[in-house]
MMTF fields as JSON, N, C-alpha, C and O atoms, coordinates in Angstrom:
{
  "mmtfVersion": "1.0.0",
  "mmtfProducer": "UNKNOWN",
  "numBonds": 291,
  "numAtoms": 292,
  "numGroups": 73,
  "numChains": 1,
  "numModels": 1,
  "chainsPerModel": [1],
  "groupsPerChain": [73],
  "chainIdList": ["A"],
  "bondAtomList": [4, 2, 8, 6, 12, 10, 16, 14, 20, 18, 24, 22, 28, 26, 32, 30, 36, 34, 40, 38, 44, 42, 48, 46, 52, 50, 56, 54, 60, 58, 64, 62, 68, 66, 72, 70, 76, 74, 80, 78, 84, 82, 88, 86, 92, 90, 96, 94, 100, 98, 104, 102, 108, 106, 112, 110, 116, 114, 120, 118, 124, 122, 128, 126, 132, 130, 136, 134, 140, 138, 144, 142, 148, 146, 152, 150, 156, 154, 160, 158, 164, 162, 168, 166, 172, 170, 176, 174, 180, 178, 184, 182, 188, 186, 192, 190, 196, 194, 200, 198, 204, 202, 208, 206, 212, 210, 216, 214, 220, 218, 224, 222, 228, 226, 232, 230, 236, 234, 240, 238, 244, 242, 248, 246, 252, 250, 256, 254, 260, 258, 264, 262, 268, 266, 272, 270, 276, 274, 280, 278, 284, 282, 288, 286],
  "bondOrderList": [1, 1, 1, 1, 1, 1, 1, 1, 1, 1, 1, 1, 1, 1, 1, 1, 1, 1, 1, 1, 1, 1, 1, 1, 1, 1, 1, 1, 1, 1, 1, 1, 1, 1, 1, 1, 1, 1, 1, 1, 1, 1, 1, 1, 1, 1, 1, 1, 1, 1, 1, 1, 1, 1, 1, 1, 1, 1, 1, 1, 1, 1, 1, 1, 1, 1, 1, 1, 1, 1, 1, 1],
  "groupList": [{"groupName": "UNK", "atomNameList": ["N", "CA", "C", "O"], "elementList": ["N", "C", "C", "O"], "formalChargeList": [0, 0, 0, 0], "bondAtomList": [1, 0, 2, 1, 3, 2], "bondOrderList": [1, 1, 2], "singleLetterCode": "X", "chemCompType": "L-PEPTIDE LINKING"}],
  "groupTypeList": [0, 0, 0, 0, 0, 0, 0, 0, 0, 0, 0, 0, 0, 0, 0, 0, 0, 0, 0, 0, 0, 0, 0, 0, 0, 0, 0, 0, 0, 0, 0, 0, 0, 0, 0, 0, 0, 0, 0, 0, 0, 0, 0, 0, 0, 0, 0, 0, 0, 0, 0, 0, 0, 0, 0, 0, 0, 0, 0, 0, 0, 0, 0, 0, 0, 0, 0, 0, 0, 0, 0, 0, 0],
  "groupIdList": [1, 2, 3, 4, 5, 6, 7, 8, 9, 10, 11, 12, 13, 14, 15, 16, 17, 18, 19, 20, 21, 22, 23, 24, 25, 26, 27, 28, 29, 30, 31, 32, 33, 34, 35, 36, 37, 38, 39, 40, 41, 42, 43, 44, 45, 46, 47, 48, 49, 50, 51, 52, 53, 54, 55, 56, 57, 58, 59, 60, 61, 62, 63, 64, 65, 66, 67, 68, 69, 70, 71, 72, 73],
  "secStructList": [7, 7, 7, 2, 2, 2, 2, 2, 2, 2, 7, 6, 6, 1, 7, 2, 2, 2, 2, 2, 2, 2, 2, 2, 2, 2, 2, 2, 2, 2, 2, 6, 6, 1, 1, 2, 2, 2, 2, 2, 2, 6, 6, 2, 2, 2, 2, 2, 2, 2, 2, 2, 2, 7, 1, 1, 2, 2, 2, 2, 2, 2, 2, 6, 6, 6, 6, 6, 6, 6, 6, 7, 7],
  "xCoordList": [99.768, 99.715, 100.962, 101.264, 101.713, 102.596, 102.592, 101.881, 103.338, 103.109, 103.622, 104.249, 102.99, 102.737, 104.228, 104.944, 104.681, 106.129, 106.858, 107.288, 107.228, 108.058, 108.072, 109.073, 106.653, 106.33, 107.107, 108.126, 106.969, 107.617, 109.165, 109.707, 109.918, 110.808, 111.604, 112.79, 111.095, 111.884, 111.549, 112.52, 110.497, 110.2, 111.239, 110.984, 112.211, 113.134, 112.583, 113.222, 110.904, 110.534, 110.188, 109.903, 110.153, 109.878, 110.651, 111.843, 110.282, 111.245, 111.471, 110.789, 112.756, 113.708, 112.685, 112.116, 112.607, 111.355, 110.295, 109.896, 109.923, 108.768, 109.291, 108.756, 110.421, 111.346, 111.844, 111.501, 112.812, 113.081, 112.556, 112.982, 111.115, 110.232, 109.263, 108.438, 109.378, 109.47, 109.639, 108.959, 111.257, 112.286, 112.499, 112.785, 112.185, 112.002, 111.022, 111.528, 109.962, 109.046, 109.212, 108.942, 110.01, 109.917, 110.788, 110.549, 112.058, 113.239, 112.893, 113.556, 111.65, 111.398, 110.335, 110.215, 109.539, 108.346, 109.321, 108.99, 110.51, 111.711, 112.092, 112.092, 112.493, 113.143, 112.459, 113.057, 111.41, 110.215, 110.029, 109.565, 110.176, 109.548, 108.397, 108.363, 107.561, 106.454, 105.97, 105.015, 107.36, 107.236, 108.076, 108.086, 109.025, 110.485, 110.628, 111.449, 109.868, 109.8, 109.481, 110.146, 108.001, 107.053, 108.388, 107.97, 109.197, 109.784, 110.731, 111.128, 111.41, 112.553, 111.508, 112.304, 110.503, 109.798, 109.462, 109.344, 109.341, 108.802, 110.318, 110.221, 111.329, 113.279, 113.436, 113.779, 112.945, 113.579, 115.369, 116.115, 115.609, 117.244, 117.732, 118.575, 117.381, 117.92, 117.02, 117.559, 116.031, 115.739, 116.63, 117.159, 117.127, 118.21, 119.621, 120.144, 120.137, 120.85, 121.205, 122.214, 120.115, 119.913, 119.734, 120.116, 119.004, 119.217, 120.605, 120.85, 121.831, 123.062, 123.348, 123.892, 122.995, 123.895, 123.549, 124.334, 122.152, 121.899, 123.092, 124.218, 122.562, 123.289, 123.05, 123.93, 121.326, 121.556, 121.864, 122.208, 122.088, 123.035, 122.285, 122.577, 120.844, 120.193, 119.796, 120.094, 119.173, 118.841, 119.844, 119.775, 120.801, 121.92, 121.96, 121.777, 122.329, 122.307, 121.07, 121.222, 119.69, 118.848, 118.27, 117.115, 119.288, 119.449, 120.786, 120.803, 121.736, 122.342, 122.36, 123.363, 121.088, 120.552, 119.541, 118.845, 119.197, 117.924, 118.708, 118.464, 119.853, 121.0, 121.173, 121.016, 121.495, 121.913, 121.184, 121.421, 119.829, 118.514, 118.369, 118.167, 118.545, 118.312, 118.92, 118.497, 120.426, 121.525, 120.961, 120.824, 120.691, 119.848, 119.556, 118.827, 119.331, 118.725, 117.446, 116.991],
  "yCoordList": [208.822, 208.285, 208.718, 209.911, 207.782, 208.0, 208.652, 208.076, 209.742, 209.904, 208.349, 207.432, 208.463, 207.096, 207.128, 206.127, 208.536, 208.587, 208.157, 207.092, 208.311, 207.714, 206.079, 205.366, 205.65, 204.335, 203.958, 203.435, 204.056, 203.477, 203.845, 203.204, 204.614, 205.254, 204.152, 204.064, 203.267, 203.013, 201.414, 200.659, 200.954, 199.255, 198.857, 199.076, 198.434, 197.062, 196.719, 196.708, 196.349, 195.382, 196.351, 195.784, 197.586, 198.422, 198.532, 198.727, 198.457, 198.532, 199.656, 200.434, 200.021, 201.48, 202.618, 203.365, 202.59, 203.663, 204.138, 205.273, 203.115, 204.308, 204.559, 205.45, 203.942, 204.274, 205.92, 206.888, 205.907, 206.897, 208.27, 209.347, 207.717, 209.046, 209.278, 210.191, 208.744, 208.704, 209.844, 210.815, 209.387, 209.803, 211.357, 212.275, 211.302, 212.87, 213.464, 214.182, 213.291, 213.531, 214.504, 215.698, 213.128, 213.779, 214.645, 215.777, 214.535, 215.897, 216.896, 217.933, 216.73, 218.205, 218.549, 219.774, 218.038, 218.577, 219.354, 220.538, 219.079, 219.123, 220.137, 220.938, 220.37, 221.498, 223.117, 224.19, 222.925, 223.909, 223.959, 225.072, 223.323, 223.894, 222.95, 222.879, 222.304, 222.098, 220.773, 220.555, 220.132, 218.9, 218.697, 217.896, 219.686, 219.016, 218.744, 217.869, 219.413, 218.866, 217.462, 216.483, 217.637, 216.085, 214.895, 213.774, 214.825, 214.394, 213.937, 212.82, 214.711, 214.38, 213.749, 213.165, 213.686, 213.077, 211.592, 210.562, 211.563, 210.115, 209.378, 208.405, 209.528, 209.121, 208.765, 207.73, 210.381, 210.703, 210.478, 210.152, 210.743, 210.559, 208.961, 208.625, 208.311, 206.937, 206.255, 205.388, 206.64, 206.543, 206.926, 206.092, 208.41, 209.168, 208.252, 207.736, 208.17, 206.726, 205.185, 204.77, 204.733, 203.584, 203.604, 202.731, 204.912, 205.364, 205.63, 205.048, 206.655, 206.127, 205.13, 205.01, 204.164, 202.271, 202.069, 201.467, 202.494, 202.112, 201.402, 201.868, 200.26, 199.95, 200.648, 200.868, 201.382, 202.318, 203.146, 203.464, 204.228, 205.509, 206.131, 207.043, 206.193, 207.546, 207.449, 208.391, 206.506, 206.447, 206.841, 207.932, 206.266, 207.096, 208.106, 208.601, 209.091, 210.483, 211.025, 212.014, 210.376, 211.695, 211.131, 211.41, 209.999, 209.946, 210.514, 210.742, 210.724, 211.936, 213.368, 214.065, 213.896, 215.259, 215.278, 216.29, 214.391, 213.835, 214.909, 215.914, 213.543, 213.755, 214.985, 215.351, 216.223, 217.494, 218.144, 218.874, 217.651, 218.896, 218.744, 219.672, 216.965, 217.211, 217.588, 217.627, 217.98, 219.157, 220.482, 221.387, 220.624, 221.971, 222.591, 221.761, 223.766, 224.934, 225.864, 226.666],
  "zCoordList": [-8.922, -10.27, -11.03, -11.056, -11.661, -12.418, -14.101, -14.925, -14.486, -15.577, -16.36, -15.829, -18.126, -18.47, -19.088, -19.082, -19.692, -19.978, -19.093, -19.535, -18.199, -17.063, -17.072, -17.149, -16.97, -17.028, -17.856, -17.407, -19.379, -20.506, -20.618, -21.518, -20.011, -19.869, -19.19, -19.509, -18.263, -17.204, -17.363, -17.325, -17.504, -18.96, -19.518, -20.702, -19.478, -19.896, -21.251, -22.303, -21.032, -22.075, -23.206, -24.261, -23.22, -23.845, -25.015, -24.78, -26.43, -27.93, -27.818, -27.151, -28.633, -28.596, -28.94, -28.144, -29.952, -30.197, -29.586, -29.326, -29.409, -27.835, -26.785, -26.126, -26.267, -25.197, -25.441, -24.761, -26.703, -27.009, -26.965, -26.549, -27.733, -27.803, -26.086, -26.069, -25.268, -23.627, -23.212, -22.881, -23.331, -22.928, -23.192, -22.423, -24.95, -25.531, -24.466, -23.603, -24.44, -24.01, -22.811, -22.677, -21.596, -20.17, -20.599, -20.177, -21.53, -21.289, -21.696, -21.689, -22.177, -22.962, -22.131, -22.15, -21.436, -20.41, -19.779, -19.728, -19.233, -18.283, -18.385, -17.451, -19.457, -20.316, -20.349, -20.281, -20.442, -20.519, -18.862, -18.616, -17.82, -16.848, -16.231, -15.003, -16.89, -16.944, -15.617, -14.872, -15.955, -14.965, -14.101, -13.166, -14.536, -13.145, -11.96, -11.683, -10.87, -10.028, -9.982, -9.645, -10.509, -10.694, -11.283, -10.993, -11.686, -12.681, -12.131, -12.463, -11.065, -10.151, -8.74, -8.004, -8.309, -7.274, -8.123, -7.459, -9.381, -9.927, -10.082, -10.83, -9.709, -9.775, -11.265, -11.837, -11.831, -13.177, -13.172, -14.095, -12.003, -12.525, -12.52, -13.352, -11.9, -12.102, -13.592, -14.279, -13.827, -15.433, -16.146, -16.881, -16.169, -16.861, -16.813, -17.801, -15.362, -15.228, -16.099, -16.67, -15.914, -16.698, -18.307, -19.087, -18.642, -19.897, -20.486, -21.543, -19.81, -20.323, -20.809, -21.907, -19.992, -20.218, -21.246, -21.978, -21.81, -23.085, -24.249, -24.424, -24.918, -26.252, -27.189, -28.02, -27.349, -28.134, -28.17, -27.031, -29.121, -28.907, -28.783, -28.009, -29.352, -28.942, -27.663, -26.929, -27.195, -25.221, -24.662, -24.096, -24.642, -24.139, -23.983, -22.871, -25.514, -25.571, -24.836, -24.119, -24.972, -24.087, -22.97, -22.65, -22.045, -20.899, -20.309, -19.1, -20.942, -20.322, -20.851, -20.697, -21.576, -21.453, -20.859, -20.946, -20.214, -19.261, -17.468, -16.8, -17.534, -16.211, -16.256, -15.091, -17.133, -17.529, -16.752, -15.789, -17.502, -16.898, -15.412, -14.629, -14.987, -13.469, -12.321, -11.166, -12.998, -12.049, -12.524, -11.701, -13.548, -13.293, -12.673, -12.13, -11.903, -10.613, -11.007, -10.191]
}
């Protein structure tokens, strides 16, 4: 089962704002510890990926502090 953040994270059809707050979401589960593995097995990084390309600026920005966390050790 997929977390539902991820789901919406990675939705095309998805409006910026819940995308965004997703996105917050997984980087901060991420951040803390809580999900990373899980997070990098669901291909959190090609979310993080595709999140760069973003037109908006904030997806962008926390798809590449997304990318950050998942070079992480």
């Amino acid at each position: 089962m997929r977390f539902v953040f991820v789901q919406i994270a990675e939705d095309e059809n998805v409006e910026v704002d819940p995308k965004f707050r997703a996105l917050v979401a997984v980087g901060s589960l991420m951040l803390e510890g809580l999900v990373r593995k899980t997070a990098l097995d669901f291909d959190v990084v090609n979310i993080a990926k595709a999140a760069k390309g973003s037109k908006e600026a904030k997806i962008a920005e926390v798809g590449s502090d997304i990318e950050l966390l998942t070079k992480q050790s």
